[in-house]
Residue, then its C-alpha position, 0 to 999 in steps of 0.5 A: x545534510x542532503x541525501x542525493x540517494x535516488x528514491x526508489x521504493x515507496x510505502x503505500x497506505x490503503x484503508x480497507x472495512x476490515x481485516x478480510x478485505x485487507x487480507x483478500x487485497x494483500x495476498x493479490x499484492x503479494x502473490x501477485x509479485x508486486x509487493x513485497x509486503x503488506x502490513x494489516x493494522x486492524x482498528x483504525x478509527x476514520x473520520x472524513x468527509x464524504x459527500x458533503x457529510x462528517x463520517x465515522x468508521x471503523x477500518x484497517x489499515x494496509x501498510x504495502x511496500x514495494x519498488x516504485x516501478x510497481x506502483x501503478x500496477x498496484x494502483x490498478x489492483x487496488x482500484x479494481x478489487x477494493x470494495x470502496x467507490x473511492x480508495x485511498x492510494x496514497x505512496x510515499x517514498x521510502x527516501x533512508x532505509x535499512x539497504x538489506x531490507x530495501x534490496x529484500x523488497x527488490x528481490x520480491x518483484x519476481x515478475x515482469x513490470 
């Protein structure tokens, strides 16, 4: 079965050090009209490499949604306020989802893009 639905909104998942830092970026997402929401899930263990070396830590998990016009807006927040040198931004579109939640998610953008 193909969906021909238009993909407009997205769920954007950015790791954080911890629960403050993930509150401090999520309340600039929200109050700043460009999520609709922002979960935290909180001890996420992350493995990766870094700089050629296998790394280890302990981080929070910041689940954001939003409309995707907003995304680089978000982006350039995140970049600009997150602690890391290299942040994970990773959006992917939210192709199926409860219409009244999406249409939720669009009446949160009170602002201009």
């Amino acid at each position: 079965m193909t969906c021909n639905m238009p993909v407009n909104h997205l769920m954007i998942f950015c790791t954080c050090p911890d629960k403050d830092e993930a509150e401090k970026l999520a309340r600039l997402l929200v109050e700043g009209n460009i999520a609709a929401c922002a979960n935290i899930l909180p001890g996420i263990t992350s493995l990766y490499k870094w700089k050629g070396q296998v790394e280890t830590a302990e981080e929070c998990l910041l689940l954001i949604k939003a409309h995707k016009d907003y995304y680089r807006a978000i982006e350039t927040t995140l970049r600009n306020h997150h602690p890391y040198d290299l942040p994970e931004i990773i959006a992917v579109p939210i192709e199926r989802g409860l219409p009244e939640y999406l249409h939720w998610i669009d009446s949160c953008h009170t602002s201009k893009k």
